[in-house]
N, CA, C and O atoms as a CHARMM CRD file, in Angstrom:
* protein
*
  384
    1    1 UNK  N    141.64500 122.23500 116.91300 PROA 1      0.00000
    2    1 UNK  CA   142.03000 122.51200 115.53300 PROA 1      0.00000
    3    1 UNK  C    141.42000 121.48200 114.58600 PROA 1      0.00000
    4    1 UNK  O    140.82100 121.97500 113.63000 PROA 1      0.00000
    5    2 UNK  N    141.45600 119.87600 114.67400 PROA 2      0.00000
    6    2 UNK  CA   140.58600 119.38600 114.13300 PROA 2      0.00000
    7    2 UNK  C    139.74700 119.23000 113.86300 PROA 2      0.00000
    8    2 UNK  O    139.42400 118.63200 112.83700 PROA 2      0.00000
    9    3 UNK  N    138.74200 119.89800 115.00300 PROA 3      0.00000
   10    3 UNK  CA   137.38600 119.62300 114.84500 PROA 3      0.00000
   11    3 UNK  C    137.07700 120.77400 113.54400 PROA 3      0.00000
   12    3 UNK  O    136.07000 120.54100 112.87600 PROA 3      0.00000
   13    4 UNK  N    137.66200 121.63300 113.28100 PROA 4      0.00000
   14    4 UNK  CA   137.45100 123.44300 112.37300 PROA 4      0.00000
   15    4 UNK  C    138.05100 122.64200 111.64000 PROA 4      0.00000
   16    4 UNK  O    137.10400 122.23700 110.96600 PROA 4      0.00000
   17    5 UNK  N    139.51800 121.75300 111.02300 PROA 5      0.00000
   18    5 UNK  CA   139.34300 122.33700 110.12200 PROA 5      0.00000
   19    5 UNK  C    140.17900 120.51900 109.40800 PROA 5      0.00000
   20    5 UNK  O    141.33100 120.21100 109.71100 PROA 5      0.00000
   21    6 UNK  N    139.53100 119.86700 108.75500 PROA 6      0.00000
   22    6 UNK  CA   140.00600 118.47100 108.29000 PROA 6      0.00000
   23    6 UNK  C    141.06400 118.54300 107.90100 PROA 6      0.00000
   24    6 UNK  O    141.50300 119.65700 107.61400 PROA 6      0.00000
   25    7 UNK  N    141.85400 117.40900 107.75000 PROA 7      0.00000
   26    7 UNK  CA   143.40500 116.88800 107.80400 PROA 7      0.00000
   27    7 UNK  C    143.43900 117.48800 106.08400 PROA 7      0.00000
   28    7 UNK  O    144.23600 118.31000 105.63200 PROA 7      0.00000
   29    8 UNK  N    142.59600 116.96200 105.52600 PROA 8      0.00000
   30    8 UNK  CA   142.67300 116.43400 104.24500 PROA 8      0.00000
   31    8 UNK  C    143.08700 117.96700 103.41600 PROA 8      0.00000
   32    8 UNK  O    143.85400 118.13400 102.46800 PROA 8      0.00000
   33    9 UNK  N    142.33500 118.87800 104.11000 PROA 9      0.00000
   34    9 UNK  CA   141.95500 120.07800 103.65400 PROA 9      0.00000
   35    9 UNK  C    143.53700 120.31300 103.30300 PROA 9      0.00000
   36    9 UNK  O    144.04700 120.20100 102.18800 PROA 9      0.00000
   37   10 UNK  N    144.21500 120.68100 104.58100 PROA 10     0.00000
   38   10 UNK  CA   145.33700 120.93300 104.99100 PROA 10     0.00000
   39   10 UNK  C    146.40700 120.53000 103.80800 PROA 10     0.00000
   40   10 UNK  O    147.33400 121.12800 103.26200 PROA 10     0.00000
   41   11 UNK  N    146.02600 119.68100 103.72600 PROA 11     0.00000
   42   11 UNK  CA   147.07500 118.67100 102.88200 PROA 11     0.00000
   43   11 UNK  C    146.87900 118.85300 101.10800 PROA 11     0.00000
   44   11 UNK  O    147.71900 118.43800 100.31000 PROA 11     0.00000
   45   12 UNK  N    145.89900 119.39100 100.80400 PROA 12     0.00000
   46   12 UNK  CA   145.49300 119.79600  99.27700 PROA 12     0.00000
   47   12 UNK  C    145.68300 121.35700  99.34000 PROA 12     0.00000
   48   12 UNK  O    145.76500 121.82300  98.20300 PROA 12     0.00000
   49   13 UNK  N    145.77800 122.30900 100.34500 PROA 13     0.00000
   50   13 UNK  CA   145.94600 123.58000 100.45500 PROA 13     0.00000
   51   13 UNK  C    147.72500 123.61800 100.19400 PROA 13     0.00000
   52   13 UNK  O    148.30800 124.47300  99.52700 PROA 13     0.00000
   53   14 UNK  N    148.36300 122.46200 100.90600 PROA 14     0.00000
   54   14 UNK  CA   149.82600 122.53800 101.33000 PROA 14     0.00000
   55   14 UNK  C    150.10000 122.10800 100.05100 PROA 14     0.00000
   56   14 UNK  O    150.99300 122.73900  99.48800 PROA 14     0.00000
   57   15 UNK  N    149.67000 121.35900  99.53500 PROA 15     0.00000
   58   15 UNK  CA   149.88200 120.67500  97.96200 PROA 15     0.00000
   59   15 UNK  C    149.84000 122.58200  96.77500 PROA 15     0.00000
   60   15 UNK  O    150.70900 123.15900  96.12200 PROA 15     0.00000
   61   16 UNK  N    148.62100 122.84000  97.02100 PROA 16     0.00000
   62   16 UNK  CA   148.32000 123.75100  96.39900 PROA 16     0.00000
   63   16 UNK  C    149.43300 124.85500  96.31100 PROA 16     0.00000
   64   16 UNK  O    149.95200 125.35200  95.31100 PROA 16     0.00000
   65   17 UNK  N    149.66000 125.10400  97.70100 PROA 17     0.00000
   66   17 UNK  CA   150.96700 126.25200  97.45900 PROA 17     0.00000
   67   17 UNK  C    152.33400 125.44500  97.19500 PROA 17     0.00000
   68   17 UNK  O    153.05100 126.35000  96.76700 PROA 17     0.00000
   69   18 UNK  N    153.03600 124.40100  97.19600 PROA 18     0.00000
   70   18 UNK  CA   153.72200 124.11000  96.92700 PROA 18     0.00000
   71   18 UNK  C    154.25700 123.46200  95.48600 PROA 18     0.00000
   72   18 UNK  O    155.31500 122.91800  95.17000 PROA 18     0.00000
   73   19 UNK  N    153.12800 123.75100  94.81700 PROA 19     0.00000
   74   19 UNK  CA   152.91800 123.25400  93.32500 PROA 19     0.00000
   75   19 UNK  C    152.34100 125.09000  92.46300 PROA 19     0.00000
   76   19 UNK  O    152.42400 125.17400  91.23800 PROA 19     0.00000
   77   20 UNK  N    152.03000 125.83100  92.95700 PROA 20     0.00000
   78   20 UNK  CA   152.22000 126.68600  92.58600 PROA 20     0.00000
   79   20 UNK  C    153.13200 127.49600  91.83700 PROA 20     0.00000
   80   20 UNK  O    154.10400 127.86900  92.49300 PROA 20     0.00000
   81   21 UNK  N    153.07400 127.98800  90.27700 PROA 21     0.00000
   82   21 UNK  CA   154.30600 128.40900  89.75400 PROA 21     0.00000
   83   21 UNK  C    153.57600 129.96500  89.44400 PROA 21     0.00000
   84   21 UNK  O    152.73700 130.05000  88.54700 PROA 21     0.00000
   85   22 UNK  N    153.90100 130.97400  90.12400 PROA 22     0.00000
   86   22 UNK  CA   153.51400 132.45800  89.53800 PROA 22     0.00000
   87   22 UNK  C    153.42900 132.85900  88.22000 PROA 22     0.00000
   88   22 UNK  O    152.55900 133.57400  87.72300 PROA 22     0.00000
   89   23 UNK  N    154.87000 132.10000  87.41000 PROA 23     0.00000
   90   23 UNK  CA   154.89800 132.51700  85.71200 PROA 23     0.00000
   91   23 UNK  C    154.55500 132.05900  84.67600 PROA 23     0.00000
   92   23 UNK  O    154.62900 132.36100  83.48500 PROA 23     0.00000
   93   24 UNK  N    153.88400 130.72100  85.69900 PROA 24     0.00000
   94   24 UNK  CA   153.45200 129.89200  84.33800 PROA 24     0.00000
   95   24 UNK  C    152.04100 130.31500  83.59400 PROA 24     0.00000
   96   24 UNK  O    150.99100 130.19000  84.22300 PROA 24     0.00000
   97   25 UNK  N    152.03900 130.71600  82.52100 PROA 25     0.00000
   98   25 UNK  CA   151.07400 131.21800  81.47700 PROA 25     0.00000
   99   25 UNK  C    151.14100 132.56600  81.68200 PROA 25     0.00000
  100   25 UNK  O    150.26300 133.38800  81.42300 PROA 25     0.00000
  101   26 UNK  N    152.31800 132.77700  82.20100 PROA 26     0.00000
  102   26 UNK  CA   152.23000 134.50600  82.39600 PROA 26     0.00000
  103   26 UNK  C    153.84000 135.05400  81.84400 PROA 26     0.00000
  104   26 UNK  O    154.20100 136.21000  82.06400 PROA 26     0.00000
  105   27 UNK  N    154.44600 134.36700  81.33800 PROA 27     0.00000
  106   27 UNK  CA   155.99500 134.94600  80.75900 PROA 27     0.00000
  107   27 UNK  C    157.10500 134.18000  81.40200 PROA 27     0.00000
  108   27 UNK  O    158.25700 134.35200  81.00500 PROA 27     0.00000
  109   28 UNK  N    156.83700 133.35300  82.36200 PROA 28     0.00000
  110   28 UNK  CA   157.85500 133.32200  83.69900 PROA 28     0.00000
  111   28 UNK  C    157.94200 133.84300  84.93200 PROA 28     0.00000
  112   28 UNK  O    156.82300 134.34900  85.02000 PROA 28     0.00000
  113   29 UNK  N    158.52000 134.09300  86.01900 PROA 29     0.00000
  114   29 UNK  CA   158.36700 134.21700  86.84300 PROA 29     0.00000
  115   29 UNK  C    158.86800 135.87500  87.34200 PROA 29     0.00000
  116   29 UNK  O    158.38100 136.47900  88.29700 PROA 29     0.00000
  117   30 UNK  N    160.01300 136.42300  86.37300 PROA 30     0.00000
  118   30 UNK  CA   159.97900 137.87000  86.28600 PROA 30     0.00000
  119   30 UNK  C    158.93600 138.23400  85.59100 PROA 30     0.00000
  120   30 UNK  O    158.50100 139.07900  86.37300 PROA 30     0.00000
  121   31 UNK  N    158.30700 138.23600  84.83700 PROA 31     0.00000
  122   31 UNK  CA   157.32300 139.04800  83.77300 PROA 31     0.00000
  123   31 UNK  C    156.46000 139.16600  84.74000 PROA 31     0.00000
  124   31 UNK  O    156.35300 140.20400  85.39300 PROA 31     0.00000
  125   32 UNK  N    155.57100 137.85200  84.98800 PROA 32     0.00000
  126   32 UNK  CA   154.96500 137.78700  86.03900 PROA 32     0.00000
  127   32 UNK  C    154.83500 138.98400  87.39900 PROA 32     0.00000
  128   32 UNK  O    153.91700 139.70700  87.78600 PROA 32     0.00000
  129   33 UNK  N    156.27500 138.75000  87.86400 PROA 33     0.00000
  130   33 UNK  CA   156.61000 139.96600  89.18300 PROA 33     0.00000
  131   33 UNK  C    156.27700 141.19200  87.89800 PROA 33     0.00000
  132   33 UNK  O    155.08600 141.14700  87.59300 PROA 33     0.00000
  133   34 UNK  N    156.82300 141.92800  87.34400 PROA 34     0.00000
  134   34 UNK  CA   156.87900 143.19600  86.80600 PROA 34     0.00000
  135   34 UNK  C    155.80700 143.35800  86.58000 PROA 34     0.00000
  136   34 UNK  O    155.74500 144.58100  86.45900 PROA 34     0.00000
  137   35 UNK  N    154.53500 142.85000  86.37400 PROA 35     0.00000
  138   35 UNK  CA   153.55400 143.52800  86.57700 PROA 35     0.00000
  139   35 UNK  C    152.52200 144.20500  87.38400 PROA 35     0.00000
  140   35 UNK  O    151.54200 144.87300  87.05600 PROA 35     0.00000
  141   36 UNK  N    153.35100 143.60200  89.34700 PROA 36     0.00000
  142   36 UNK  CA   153.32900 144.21700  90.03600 PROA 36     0.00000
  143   36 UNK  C    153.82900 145.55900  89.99000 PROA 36     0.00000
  144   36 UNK  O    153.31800 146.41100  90.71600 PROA 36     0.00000
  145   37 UNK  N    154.75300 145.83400  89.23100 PROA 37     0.00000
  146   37 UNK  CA   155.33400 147.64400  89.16700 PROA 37     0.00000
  147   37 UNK  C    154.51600 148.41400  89.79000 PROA 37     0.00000
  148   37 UNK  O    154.71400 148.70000  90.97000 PROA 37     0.00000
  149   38 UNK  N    153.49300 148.86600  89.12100 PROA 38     0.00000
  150   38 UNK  CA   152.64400 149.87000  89.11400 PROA 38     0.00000
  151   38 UNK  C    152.22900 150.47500  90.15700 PROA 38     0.00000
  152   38 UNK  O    152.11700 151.69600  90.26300 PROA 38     0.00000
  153   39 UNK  N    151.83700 149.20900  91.44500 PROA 39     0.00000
  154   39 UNK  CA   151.33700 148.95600  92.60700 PROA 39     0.00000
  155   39 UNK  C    151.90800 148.76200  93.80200 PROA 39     0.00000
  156   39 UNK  O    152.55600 147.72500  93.94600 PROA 39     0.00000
  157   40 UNK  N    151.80300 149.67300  94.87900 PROA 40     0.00000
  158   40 UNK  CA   152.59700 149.80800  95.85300 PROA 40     0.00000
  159   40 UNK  C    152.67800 147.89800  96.18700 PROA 40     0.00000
  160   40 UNK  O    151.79200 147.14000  95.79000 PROA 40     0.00000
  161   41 UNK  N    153.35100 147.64000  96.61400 PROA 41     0.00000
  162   41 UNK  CA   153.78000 146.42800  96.81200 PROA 41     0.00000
  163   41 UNK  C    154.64700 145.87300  98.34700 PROA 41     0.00000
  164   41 UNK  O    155.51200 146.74700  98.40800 PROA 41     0.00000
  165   42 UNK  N    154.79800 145.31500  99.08800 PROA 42     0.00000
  166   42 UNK  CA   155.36000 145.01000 100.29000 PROA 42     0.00000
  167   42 UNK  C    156.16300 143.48300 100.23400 PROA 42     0.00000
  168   42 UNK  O    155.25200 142.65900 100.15400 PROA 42     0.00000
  169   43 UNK  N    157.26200 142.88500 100.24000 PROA 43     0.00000
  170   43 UNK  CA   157.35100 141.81700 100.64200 PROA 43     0.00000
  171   43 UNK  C    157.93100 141.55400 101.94400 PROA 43     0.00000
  172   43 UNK  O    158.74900 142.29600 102.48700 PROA 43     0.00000
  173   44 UNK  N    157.42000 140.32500 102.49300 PROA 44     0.00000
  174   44 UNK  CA   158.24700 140.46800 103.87700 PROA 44     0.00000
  175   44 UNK  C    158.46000 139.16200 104.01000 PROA 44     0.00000
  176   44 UNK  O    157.60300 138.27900 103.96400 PROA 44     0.00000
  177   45 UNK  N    160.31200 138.96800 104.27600 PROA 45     0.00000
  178   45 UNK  CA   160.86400 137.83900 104.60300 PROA 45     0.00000
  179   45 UNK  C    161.40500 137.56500 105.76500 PROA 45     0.00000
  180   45 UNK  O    162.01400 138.49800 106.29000 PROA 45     0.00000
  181   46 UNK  N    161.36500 136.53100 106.34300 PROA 46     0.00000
  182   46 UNK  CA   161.89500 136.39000 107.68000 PROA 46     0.00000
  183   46 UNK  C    163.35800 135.78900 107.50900 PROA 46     0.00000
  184   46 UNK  O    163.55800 135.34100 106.38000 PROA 46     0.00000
  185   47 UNK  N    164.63600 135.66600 108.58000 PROA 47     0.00000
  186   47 UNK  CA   165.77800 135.67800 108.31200 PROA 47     0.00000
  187   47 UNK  C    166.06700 134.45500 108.43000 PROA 47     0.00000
  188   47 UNK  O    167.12400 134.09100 107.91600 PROA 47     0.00000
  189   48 UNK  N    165.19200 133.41500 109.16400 PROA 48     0.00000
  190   48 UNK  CA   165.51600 132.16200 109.58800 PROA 48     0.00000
  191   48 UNK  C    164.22000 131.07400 108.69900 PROA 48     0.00000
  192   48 UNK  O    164.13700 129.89300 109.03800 PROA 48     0.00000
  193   49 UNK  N    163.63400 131.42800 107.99400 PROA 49     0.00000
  194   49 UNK  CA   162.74900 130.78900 106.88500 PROA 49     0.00000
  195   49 UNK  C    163.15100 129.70900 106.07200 PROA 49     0.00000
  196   49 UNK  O    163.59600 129.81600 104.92900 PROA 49     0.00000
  197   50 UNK  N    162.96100 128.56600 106.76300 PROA 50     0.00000
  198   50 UNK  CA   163.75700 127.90800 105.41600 PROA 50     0.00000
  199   50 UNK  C    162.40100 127.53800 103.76900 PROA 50     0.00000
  200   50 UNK  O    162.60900 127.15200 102.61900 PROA 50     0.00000
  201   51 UNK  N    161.32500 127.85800 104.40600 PROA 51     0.00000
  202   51 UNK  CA   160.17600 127.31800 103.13800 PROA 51     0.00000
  203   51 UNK  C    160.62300 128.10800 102.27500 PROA 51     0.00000
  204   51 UNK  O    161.27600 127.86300 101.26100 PROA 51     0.00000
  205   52 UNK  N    160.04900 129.63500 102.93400 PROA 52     0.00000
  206   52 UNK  CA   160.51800 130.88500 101.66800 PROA 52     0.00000
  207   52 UNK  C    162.07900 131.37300 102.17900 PROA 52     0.00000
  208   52 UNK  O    162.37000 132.20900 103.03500 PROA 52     0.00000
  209   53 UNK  N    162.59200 130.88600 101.68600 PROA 53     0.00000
  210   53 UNK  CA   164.48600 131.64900 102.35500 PROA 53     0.00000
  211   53 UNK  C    164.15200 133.18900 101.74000 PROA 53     0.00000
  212   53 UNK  O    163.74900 133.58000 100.64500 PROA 53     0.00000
  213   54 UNK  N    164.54400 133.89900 103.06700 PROA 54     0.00000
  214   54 UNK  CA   164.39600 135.51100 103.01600 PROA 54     0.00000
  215   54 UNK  C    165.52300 136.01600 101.31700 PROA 54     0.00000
  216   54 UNK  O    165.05100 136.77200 100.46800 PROA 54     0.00000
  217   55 UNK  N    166.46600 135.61000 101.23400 PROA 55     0.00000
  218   55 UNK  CA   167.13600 135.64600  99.64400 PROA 55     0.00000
  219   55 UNK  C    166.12200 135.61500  98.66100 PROA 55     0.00000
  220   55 UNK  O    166.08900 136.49700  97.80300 PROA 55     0.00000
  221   56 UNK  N    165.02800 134.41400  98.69400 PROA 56     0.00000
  222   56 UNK  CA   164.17700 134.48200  97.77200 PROA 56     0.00000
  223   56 UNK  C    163.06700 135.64800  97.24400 PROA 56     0.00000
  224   56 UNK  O    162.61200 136.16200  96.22200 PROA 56     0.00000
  225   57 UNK  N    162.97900 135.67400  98.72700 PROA 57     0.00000
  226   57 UNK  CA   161.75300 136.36200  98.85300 PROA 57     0.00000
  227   57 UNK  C    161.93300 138.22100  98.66900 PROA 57     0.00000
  228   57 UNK  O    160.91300 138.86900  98.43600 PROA 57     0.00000
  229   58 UNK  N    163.28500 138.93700  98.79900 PROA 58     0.00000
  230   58 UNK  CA   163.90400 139.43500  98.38300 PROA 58     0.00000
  231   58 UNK  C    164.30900 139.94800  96.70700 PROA 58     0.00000
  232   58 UNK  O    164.11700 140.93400  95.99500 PROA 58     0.00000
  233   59 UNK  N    164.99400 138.58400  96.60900 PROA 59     0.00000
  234   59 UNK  CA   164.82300 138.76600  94.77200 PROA 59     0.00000
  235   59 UNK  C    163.35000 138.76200  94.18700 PROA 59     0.00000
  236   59 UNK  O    163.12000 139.41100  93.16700 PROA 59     0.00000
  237   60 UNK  N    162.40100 138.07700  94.78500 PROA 60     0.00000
  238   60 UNK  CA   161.33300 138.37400  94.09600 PROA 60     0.00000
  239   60 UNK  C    160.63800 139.46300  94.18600 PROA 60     0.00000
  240   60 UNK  O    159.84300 139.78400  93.30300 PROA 60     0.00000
  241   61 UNK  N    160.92400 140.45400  95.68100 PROA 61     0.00000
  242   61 UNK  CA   160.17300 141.56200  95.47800 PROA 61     0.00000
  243   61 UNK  C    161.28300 142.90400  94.71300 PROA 61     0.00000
  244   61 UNK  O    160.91400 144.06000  94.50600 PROA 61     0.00000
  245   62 UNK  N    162.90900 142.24000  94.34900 PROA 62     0.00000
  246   62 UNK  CA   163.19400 143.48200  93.27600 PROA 62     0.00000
  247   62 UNK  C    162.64300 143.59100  91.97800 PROA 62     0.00000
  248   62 UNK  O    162.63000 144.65300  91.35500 PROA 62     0.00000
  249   63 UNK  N    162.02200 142.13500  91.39700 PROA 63     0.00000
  250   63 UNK  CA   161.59000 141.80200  90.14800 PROA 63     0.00000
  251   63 UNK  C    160.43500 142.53400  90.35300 PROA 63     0.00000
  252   63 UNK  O    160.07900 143.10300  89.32100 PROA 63     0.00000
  253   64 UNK  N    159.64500 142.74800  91.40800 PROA 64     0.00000
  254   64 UNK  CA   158.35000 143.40000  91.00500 PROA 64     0.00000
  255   64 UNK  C    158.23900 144.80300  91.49400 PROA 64     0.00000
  256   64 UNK  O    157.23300 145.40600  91.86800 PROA 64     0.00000
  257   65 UNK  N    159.85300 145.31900  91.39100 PROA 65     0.00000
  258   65 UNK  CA   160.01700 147.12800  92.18000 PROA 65     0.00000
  259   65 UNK  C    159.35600 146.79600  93.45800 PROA 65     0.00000
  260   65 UNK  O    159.01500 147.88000  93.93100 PROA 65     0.00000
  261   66 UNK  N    159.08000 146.05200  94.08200 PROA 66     0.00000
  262   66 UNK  CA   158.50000 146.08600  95.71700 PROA 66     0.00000
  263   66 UNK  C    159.72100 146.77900  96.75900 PROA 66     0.00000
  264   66 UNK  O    160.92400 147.00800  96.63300 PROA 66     0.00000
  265   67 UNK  N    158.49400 147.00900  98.06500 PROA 67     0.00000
  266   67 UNK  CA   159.71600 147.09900  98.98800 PROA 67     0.00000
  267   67 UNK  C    159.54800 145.67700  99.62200 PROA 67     0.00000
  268   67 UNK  O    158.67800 144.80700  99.61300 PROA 67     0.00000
  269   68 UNK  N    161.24900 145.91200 100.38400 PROA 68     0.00000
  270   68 UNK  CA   161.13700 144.32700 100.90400 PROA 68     0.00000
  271   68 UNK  C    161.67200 144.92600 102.83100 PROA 68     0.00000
  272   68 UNK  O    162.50100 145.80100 103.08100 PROA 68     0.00000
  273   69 UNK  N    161.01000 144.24700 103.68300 PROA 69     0.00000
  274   69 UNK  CA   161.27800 144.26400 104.79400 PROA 69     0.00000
  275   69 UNK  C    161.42900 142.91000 105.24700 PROA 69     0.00000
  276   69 UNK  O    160.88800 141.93600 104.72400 PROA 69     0.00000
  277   70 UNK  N    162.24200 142.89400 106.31400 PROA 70     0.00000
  278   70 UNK  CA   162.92000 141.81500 106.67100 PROA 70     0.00000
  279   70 UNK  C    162.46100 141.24600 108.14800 PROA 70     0.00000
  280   70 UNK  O    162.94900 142.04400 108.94800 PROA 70     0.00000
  281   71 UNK  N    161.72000 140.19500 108.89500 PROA 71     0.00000
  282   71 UNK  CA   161.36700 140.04600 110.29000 PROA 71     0.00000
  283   71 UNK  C    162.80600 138.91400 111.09100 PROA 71     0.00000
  284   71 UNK  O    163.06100 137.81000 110.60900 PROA 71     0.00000
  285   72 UNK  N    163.34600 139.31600 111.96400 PROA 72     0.00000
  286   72 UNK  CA   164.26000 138.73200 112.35500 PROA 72     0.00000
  287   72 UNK  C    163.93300 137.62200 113.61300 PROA 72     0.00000
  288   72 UNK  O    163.54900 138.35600 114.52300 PROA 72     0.00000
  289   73 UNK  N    163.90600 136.60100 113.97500 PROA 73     0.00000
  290   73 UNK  CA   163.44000 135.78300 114.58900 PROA 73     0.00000
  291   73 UNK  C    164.31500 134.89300 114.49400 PROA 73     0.00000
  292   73 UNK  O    165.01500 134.81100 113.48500 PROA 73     0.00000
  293   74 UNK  N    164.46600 133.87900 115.75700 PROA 74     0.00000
  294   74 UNK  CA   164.80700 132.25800 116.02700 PROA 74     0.00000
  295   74 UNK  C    163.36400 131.22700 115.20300 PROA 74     0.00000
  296   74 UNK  O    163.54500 130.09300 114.76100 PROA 74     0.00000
  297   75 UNK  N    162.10400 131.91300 115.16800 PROA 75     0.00000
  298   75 UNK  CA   160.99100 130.92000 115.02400 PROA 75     0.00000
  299   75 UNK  C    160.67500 130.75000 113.47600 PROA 75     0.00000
  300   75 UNK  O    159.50700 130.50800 113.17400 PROA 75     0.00000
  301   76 UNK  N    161.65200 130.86200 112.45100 PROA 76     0.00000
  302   76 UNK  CA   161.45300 130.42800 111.12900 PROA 76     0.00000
  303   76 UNK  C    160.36300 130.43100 110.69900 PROA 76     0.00000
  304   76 UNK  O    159.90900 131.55400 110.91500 PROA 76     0.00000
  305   77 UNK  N    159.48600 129.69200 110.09200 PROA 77     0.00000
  306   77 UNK  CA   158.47700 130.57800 108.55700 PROA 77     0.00000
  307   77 UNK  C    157.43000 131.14500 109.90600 PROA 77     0.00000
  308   77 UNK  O    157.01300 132.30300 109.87800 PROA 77     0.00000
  309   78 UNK  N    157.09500 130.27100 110.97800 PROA 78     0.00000
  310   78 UNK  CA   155.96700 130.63000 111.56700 PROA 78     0.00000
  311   78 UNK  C    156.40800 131.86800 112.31900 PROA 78     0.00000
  312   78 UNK  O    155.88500 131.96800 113.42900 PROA 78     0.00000
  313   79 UNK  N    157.22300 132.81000 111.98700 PROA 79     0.00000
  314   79 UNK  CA   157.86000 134.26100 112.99900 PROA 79     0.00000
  315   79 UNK  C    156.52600 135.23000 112.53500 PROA 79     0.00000
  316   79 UNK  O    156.16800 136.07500 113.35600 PROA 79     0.00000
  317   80 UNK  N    155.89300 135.14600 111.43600 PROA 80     0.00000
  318   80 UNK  CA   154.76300 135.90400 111.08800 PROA 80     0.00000
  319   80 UNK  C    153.92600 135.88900 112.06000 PROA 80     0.00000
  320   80 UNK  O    153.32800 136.94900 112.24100 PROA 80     0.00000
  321   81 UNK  N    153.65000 134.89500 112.85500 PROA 81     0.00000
  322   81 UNK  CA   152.25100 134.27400 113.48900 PROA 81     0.00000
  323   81 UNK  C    153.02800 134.83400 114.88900 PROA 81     0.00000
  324   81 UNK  O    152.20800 135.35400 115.64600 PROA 81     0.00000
  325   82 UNK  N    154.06600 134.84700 115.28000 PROA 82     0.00000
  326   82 UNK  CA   154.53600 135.39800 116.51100 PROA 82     0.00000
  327   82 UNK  C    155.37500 136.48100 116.38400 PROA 82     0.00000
  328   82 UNK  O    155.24000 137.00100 117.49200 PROA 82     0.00000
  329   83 UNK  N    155.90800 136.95300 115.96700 PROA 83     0.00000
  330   83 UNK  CA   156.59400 138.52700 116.19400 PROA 83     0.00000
  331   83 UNK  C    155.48000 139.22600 115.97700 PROA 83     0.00000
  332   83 UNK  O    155.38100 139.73300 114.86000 PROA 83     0.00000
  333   84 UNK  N    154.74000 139.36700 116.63000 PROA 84     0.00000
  334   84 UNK  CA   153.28100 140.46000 116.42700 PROA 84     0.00000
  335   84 UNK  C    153.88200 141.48400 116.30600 PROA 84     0.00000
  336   84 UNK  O    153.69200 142.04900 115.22800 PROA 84     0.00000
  337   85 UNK  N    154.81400 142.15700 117.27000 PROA 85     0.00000
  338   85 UNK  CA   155.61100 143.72000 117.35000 PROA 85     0.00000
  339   85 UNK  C    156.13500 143.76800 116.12200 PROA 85     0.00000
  340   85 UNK  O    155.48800 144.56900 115.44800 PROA 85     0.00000
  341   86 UNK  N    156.97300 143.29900 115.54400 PROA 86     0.00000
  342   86 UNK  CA   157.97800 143.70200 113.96000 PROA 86     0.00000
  343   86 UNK  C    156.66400 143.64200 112.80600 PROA 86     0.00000
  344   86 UNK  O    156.73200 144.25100 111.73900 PROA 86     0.00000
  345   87 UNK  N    155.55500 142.86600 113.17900 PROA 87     0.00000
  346   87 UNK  CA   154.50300 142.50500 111.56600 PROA 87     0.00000
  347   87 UNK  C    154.51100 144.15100 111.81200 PROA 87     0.00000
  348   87 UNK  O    155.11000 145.02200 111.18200 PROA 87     0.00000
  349   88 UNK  N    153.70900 144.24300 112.85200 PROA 88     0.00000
  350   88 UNK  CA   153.14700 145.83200 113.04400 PROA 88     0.00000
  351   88 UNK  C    153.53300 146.67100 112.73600 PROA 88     0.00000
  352   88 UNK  O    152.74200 147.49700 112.28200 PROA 88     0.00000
  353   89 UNK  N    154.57300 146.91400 112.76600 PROA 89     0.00000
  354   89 UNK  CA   155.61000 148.25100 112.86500 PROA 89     0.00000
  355   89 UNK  C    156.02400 148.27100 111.19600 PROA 89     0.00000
  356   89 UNK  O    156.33800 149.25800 110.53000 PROA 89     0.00000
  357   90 UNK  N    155.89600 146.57100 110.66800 PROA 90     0.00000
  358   90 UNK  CA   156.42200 146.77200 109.22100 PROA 90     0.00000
  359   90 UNK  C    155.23200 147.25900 108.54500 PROA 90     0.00000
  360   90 UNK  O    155.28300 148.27100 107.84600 PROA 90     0.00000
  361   91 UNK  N    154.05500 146.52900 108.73300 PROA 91     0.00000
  362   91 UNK  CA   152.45100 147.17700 107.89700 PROA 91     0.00000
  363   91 UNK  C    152.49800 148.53400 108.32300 PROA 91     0.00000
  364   91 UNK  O    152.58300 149.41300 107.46600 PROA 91     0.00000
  365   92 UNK  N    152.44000 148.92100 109.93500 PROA 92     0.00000
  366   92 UNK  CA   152.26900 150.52900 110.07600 PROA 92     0.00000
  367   92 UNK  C    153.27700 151.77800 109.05600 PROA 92     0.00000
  368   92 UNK  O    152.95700 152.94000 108.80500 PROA 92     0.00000
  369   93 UNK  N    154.32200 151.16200 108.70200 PROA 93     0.00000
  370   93 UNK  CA   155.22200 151.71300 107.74900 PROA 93     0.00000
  371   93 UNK  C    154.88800 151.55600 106.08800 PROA 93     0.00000
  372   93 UNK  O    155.30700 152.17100 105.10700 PROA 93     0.00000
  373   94 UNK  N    153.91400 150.41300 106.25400 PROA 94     0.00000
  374   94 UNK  CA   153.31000 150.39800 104.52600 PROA 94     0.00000
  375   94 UNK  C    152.30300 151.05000 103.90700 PROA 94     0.00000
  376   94 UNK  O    152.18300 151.56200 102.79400 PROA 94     0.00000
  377   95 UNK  N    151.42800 150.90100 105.08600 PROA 95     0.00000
  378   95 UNK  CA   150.06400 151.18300 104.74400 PROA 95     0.00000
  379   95 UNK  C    149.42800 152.21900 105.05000 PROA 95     0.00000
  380   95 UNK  O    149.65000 152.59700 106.20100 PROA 95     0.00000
  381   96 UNK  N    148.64300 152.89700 104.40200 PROA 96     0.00000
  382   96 UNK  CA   148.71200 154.70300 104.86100 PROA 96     0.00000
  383   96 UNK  C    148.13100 155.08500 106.17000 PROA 96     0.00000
  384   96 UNK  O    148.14500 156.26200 106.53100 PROA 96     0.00000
């Protein structure tokens, strides 16, 4: 893993999403979501998440009319990277 991909990187990417605000210069953070409306939309929260708590991630996809599906797991934010069976079954249900 080091040799692909530098520490540093990691650490200005992790900065990057965690300093991230969706609404800023855009209304806030509902206005922002609602202009997803239009566009089929998916969110997916896991139940044991503490980065994105599935609550959050939830309210943010009613602000943007999304659907929201839920992945249930012991393995918290990283359940994406391992419940391969539930990602699947939730995209095969999204995407045409």
């Amino acid at each position: 893993f080091l040799k692909r991909f530098h520490a540093e990187s990691y650490l200005v990417l992790s900065w990057a999403m965690d300093t991230h605000d969706v609404g800023r210069g855009r209304g806030g953070v509902e206005e922002a979501l609602k202009r997803l409306r239009p566009i089929p939309t998916l969110f997916v929260g896991i139940d044991t998440d503490l980065l994105y708590p599935a609550w959050e991630v939830r309210q943010a996809a009613r602000m943007a009319g999304a659907r929201y599906r839920e992945i249930k797991s012991p393995h918290g934010h990283d359940a994406f990277l391992i419940e391969t069976d539930q990602v699947e079954e939730i995209l095969e249900g999204f995407l045409p």
